[in-house]
Structure formats: C-alpha cells, structure tokens
C-alpha positions in Angstrom: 43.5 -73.0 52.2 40.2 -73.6 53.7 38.2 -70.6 53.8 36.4 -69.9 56.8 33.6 -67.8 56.3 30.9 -66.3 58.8 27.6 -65.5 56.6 25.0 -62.7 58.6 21.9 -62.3 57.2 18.1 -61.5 58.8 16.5 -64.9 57.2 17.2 -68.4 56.0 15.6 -71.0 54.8 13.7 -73.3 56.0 14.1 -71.3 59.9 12.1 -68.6 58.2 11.8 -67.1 54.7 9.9 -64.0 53.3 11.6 -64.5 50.0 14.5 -65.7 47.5 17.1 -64.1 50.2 16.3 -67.1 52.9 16.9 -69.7 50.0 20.3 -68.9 48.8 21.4 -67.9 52.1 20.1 -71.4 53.2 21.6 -73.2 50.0 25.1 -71.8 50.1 26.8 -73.0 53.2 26.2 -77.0 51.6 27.0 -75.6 47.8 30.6 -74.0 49.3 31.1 -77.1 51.4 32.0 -78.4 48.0 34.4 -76.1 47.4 36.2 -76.3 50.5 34.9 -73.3 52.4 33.2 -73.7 55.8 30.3 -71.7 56.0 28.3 -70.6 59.4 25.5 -68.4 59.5 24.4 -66.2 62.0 20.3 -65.0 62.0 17.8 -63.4 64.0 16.4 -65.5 67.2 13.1 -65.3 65.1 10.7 -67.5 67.3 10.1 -69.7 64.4 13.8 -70.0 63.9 14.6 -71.5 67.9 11.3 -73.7 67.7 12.8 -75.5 64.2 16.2 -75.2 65.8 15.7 -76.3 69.4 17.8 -75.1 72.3 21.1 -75.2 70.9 24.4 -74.0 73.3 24.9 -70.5 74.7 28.4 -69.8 72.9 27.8 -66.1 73.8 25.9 -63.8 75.9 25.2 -59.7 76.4 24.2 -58.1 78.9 22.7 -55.0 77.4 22.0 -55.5 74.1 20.4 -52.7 72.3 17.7 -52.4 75.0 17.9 -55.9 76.8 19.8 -59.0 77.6 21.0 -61.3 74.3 22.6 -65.0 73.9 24.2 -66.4 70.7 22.7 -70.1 70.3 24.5 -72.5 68.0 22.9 -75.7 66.4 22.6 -77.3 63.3 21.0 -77.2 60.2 22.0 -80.4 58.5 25.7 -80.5 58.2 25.9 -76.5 59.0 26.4 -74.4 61.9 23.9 -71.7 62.3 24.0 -69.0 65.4 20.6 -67.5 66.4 20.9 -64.4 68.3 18.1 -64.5 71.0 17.1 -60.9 72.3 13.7 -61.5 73.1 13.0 -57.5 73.7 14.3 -57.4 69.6 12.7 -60.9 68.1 10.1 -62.2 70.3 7.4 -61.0 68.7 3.6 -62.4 66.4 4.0 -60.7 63.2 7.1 -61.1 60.5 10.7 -60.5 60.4 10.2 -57.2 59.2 6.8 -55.8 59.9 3.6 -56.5 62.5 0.9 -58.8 62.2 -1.3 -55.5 60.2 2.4 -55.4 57.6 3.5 -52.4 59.3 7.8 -51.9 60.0 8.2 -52.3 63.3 9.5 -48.8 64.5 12.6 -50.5 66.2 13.6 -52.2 63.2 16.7 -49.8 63.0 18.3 -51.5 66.6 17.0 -55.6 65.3 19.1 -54.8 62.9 21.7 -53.0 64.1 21.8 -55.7 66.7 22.2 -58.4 64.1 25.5 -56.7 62.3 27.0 -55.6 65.7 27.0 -59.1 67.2 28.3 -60.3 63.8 31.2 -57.7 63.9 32.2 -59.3 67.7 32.1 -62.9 66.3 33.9 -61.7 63.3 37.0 -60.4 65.6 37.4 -63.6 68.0 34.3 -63.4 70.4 33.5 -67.1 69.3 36.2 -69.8 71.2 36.2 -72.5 68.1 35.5 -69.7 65.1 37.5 -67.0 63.7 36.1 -66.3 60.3 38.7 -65.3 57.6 35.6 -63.3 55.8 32.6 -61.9 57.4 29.8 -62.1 54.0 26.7 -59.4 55.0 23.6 -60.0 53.2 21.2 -57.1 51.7 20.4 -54.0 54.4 19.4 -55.6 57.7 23.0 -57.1 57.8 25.3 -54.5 56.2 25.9 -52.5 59.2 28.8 -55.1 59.7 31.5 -54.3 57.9 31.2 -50.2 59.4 31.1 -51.6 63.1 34.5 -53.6 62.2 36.1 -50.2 60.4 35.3 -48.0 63.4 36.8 -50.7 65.9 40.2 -50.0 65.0 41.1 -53.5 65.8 41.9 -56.2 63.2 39.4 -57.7 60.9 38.5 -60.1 58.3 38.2 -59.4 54.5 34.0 -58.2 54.7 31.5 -58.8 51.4 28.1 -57.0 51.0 25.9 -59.1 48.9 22.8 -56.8 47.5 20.2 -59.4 46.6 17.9 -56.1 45.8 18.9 -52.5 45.6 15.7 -50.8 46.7 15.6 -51.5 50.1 18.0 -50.0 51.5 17.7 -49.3 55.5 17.3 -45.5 56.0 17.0 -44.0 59.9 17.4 -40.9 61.4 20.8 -39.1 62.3 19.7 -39.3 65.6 20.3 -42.5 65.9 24.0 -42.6 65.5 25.4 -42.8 69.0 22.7 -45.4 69.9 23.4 -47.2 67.4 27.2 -47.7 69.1 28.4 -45.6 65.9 31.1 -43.2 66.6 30.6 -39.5 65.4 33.1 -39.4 62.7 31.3 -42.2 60.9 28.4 -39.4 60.2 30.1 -38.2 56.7 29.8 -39.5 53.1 32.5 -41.5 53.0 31.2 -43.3 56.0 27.7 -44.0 57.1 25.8 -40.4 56.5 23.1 -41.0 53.5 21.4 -37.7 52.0 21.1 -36.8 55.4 20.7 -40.1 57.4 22.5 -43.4 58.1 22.0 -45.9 55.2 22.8 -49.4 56.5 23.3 -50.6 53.3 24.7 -47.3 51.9 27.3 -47.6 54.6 28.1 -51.5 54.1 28.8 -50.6 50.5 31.1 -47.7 51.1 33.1 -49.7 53.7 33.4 -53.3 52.7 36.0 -55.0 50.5 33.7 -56.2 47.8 30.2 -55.9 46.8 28.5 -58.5 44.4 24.9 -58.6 43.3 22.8 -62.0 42.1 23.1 -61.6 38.4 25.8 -59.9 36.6 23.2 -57.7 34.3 21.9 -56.3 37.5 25.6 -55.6 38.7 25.8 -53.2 35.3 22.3 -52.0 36.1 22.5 -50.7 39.3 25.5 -48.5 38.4 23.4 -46.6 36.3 20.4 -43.9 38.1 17.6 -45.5 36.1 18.4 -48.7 38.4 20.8 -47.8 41.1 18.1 -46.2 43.5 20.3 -43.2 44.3 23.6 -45.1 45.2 24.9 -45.4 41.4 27.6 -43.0 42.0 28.3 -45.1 45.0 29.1 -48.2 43.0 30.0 -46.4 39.5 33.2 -45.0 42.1 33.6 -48.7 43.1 32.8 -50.5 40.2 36.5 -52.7 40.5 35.4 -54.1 43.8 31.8 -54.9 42.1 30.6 -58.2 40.5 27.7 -60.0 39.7 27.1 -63.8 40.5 24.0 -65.7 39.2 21.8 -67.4 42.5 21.6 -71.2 42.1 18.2 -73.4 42.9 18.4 -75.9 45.6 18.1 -79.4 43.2 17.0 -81.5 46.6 14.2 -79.2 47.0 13.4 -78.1 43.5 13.5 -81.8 41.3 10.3 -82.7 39.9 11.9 -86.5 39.5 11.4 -86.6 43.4 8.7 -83.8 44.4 6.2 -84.6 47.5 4.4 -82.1 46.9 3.1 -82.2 43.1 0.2 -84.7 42.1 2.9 -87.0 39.4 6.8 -86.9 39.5 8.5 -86.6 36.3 11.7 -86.1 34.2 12.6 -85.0 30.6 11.9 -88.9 29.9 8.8 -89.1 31.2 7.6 -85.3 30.7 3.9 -87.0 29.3 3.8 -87.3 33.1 3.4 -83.2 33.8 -0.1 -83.9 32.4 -1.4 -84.7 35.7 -0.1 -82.1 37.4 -1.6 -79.5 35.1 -5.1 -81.5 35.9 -4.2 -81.3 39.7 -3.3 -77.7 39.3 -6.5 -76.6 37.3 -8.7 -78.2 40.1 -7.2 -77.6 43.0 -7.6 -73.9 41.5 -11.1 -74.4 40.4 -10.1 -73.9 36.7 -12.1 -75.5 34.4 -11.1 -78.7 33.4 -9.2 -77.8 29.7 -6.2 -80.0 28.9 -5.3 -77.6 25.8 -6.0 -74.4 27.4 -3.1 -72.4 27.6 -2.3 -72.0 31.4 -0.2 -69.3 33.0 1.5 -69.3 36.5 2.7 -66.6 38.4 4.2 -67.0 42.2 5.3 -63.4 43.1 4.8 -60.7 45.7 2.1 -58.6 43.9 4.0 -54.9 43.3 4.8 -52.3 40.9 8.4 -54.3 40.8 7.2 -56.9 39.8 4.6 -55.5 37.7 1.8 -57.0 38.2 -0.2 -53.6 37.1 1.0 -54.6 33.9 -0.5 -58.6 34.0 -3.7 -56.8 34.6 -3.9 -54.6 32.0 -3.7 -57.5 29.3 -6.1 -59.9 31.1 -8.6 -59.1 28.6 -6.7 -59.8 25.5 -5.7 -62.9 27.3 -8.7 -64.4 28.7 -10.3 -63.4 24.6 -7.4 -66.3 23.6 -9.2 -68.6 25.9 -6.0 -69.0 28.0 -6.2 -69.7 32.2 -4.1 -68.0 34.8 -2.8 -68.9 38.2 -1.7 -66.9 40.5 -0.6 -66.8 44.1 0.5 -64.1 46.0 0.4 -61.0 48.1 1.5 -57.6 48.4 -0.4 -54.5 47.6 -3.8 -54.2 48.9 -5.2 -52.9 45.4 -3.5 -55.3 43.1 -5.2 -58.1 45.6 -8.3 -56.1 45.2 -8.2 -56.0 41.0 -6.9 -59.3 41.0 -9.2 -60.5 43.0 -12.4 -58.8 41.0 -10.8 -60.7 37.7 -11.4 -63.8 39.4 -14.7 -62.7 39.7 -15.1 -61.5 36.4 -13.6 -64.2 34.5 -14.6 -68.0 36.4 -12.9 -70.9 35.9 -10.1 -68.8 33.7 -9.1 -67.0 36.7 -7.9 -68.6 39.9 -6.1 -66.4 42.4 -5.0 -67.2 45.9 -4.3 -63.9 48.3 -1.1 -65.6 50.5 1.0 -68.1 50.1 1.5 -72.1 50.2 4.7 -73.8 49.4 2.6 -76.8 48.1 1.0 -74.8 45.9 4.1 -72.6 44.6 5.6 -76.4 43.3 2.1 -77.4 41.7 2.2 -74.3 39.9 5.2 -75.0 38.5 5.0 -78.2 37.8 1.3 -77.8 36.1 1.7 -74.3 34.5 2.1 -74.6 30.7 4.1 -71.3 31.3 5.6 -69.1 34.0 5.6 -65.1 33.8 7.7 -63.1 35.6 6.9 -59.3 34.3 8.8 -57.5 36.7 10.5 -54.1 35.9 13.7 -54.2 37.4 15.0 -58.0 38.7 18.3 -58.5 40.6 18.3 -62.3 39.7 14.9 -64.2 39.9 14.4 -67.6 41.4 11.0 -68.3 40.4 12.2 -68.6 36.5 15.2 -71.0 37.4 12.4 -73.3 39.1 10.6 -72.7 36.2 13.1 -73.9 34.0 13.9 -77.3 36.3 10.0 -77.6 35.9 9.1 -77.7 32.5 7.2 -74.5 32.6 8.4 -71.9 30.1 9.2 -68.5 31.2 8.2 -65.6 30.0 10.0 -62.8 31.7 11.2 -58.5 31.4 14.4 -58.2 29.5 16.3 -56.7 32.6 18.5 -58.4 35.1 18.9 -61.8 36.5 15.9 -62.4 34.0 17.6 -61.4 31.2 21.1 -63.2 32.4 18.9 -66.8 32.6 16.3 -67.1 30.3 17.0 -67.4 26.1 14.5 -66.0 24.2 12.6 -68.2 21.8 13.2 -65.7 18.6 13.4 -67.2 15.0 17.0 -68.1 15.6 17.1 -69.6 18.8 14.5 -72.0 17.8 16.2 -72.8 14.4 19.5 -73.4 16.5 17.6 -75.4 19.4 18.7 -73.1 22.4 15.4 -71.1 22.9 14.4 -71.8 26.7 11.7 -69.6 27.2 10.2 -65.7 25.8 11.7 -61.9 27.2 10.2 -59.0 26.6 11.1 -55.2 26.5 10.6 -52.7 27.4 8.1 -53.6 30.5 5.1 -52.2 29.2 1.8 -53.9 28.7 2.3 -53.9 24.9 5.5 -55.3 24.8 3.9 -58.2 28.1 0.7 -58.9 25.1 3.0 -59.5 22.5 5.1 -62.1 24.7 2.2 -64.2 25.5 0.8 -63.4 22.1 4.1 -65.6 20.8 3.9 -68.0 23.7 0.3 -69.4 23.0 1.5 -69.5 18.8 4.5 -71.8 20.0 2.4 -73.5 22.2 0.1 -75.0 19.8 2.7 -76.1 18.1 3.7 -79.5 20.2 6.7 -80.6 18.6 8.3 -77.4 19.3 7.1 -77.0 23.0 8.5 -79.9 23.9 11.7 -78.8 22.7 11.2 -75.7 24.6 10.2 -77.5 27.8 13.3 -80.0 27.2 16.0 -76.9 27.1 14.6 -75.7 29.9 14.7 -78.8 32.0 18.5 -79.6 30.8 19.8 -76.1 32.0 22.1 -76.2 34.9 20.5 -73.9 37.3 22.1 -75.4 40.4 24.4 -73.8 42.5 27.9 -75.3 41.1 29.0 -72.7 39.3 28.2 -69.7 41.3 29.7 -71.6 44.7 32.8 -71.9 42.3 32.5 -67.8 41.8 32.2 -67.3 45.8 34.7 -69.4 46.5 37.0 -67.8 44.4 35.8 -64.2 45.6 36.6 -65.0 49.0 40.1 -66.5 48.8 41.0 -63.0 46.3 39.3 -61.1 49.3 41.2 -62.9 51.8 44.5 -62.5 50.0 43.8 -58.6 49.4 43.6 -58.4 53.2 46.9 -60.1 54.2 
C-alpha cells in the first residue's frame, strides 16, 4: 500500500524556520517518497511562507475562521505538495511565527494555532477533493490539537501521530477558552484536553492520538521519567506501548561539504587538507586572530539554560588560559547575550560572537571549527551535532538524549577500536563541560588521531534513510491498527 499521509506542523523549511523542527518537517516528505509514502504538509500562511510559495490554488475556503475569513492554498515545494492556510487576521503579521517583533507570544497564539489543527482535522476527514490522508502526523504543540478535534467529531478518521520534537513547550491556555476554541465540554477532563487546570495542546494530542514518537530514542526513555518529562511523564509512562523514539536525519543536499556554496573551500574525507581554508575564512570573517593551530570551538545554538550556555561561560577562563578560540552565533536570553558579549570584549581575537543568526555563517562554522559543543542539559535529538559530524568538526556534547544516541565518545577504547566520533560529557555541569574540552584539545594535538576522529565522523550515515524506513513502517502499523 501506498501510504498517504497529511503532515501539520507551524514551520518548514525553507518557507520559514525558527529551528531543527522546520528542517525535518521540510526533509521528510522527499526521504518517505522513497519509501512509498506520499507526504503533504499543511503550515501557517506565514507571509514569508506565500511570498516563497507564490499564489498557489484555493482548494478550500472559511468563512469565519477563528475571528476572520481563511483559504487553504496549495503549491509546491519541489516534488511536494504543501497547503498554506491564509487567515490574514491569524498570520499576517511583522514579527515571528510565535512572538512580536520585541520576542513577546502573541496573546492570540492559542486561536493561530488552534486554527492550524482544526483545518488539519477537516482536510484529514475529506474536505480536500483529490486527498484523503490515511494518517494525519501533528508536529510538537502548535499542531497537536488535531488528533482531539477528530476524536470529538464523532465521524470517521485516520490513524493520528503526535511527534514531540521537544517536551518543554507544551501550549497551555486558559479553561476559558474551551468553547471558543470549537472544543466540546466533555473534552475538559483528564482523559481529554483539561491539563492541571487548563487545556494543554500538546497534553491533549498525547492523550488522544494513536502513537506518539520523539526524535531520539534516549529522549523517548527520558521523558517518561519527572526529571525530563516536564510534568506529562505519567502521561507517557501510562502509554509507553504506543511510544517510540526515531533519530532526525540531516538533509545531505543542503548539508555536503563536497558541494557547499556557502563555505570558503569544498571538501571530502579525501581531500579533508582542504577544511584548512575554511578554518582561515572562519577566524577572519570572525575577527579571530589568525592561528592555524589554535584550538577553535563552534557553537550555533539558541543561547538558554537548555542548552546551557551558563555553563560554556563559566569555563571560558580555563579555556581561553589553553589559548583556544571560540565561535559562537546565536540568540536567546538577553543576559547570556549580555555576558557573552562582555567575553568578546574581554578576551579579543579569542572571542568572536555574533548576537543573531546567518545561515552562511552557521555552514562556515562548521566547516572551519576544529570542534563543535553542544552543552545542553536535556536534548530531544540535536541537528547541529549530525552536521557536525558530515563536517569534519568533532562534537563535544551532554550525555543525554539525541546527543547521547549520536555521538561515540572518544574514551580509551573507542579510540583503540577506531569508532570514537566525537567527546560526551556528564553530568552537565561546568566540571564535567572543562574536562571535555580538557581531552578535546589533548587529542587534538595529536594529528594522526584527529584525523581519524574527523574521518568517523564524516563516514557516519546521518541522513534520513533509516529513520524514513522507521516512519514508514510506523505509519502502515498505525494504519493497520485503525482498520
């Protein structure tokens, strides 16, 4: 059978992206295709998203939409099919997909949303003339209203999957909301939509879907327990048969060093003598000084507690006292920016850091970096560490998740055996970060074994076969389950 599947998610790349969740939700549709499953993917009418798409053709329309008319526009993205839903009094709007222009949630973000799983749940049961999807596949909060709206409708459905790509943000809006939100009033209970009080979108997808899976199948077993679930651990301890844990994939088109635009010298594990340029590139277009043997460190990240970048600060001395360089793009939390920002100050031309982000820079970054650190204290999979590994750039990364699932720490036996890819460390603590990058620069001075290191790395298959294997076969058990 041929698997027809309608993905719904509030991003994908390259219509508009805030993170990982726009790049595997824009990488899958072409990985399944391989596997014989038809993917289509409906999004928010973002005005990024129409002006990359163009016009496309009204397939559906609304009248009253949450507060205003609303049209389903379909076009393509390369061999794909993706819907935008245009509701300009929803989408139509200067700042992000999430917050304003000053990184504030928009207060309506509960009806965008909402929105964005309801018309999903209406294409889902046959509002579409040419598409009938045999699985409706919700992605993290903004979308996991879905698979409630087509419980309560009492009519027929698909087989529905909630994929959390990150446990902590969940979707939590007053009680009040309920009948607005076209939710009937015995959905308000436990076993329904009602979270500690008030609806959880995603707390509500995960109680009423078929089957849940995560990005990494460490974070699959994390999240059942409190340290890591965020308060639904019960939840998924209660369905942890309908629970599994699939690793994300890295687009190899996009992410291939043999063929990158945007670094300063393409290379491949044949010509890896090549990366040298990019590391010059890198250290300049940084204003680094100009040290071929310094020890460089990248980090591309959303600066956050998560992602613990407290704890990258904290050994900056020790680290800059080793005569090593950092580089570091970013944003997030205005006093990380602040401290990070003061280091660059402190320490000149061993400190580069860029508040924001550019996509040209991210691939330099890998490509020059003589390392990549990912420090993060809780990580449902990772991407930067995958590209990391396609790049030559050795990761150093928390024991915990995704991170954990990917990377192969370069301990005595590892190296002896000629599988070490890259350094973890635990627990994520400062200590335990010094000590990582304490045995990174030792390994590092040692060429030979680098190069090896750098090698593994670059031979590990980080691309998106295997998991579109894993989905494929998820959705045809799902389908089967339902009929």
């Amino acid at each position: 059978m041929t698997p027809r599947v309608l993905a719904v998610a509030s991003e994908m790349s390259p219509l508009v992206k805030t993170g990982g969740l726009a790049d595997i939700v824009g990488a899958l549709p072409g990985a399944l295709a391989g596997e014989g499953v038809e993917t289509r993917t409906l999004i928010p009418g973002y005005p990024e998203a129409l002006a990359a798409l163009g016009a496309g053709e009204t397939v559906l329309s609304f009248d009253d939409l949450f507060g205003g008319p609303a049209w389903v526009h379909a076009g393509r993205l390369g061999a794909s099919i993706v819907y935008t839903l245009v509701a300009p009094h929803l989408y139509a709007r200067e700042g992000g997909p999430y917050t304003n222009e000053n990184g504030v949630d928009y207060p309506d973000n509960a009806f965008r949303f909402a929105a964005l799983a309801w018309v999903g749940a209406q294409m889902a049961q046959g509002a579409l003339a040419d598409f009938t999807p045999d699985v409706l596949h919700a992605h993290d909060w903004q979308a996991a209203l879905a698979p409630a709206y087509l419980h309560y409708s009492g009519r027929p459905r698909p087989a529905t999957i909630v994929t959390i790509h990150n446990i902590a943000f969940q979707g939590q809006f007053a009680k009040e909301l309920l009948t607005e939100l076209r939710l009937p009033p015995e959905s308000f209970r436990m076993e329904g939509v009602e979270y500690y009080g008030a609806i959880g979108f995603l707390k509500a997808g995960l109680q009423l879907c078929d089957r849940i899976t995560t990005v990494s199948p460490s974070y699959a077993q994390e999240i059942e327990t409190p340290e890591f679930g965020m308060g639904l651990d019960g939840l998924l301890r209660a369905r942890a048969d309908v629970v599994s844990g699939i690793l994300n994939g890295v687009d190899e088109d996009v992410w291939n060093p043999a063929t990158d635009e945007r670094i300063e010298a393409t290379y491949d594990a044949a010509t890896l003598s090549a990366r040298a340029k990019n590391k010059v590139a890198l250290q300049k277009r940084m204003h680094l000084d100009a040290d071929p043997e310094a020890f460089l460190l990248g980090v591309v990240s959303r600066m956050s507690w998560q992602k613990g970048h407290d704890m990258l600060l904290a050994t900056l001395p020790s680290l800059m006292a080793r005569h090593a360089q950092l580089a570091l793009i970013g944003t997030g939390e205005r006093h990380l920016e602040e401290n990070f920002l003061a280091a660059r100050d402190a320490y000149p031309g061993r400190v580069a850091v860029w508040v924001g982000y550019s996509e040209d820079l991210a691939h330099l970054i890998q490509a020059g970096a003589d390392a990549f650190l990912v420090p993060s204290r809780f990580e449902p999979c990772g991407l930067t560490q995958l590209y990391a590994l396609r790049y030559g750039a050795a990761p150093i990364v928390s024991r915990v998740g995704g991170l954990k699932d990917t990377i192969v720490d370069s301990n005595e036996m590892a190296l002896q055996a000629g599988v070490a890819t890259g350094f973890q460390f635990s627990p994520p603590t400062a200590e335990a970060l010094d000590i990582a990058l304490r045995r990174a620069q030792e390994i590092f001075r040692d060429k030979d074994t680098w190069r090896k290191l750098q090698l593994n790395g670059m031979s590990t298959d980080v691309s998106w076969r295997h998991p579109a294997k894993r989905y494929a076969a998820l959705y045809r058990e799902a389908i089967a389950a339902r009929s």
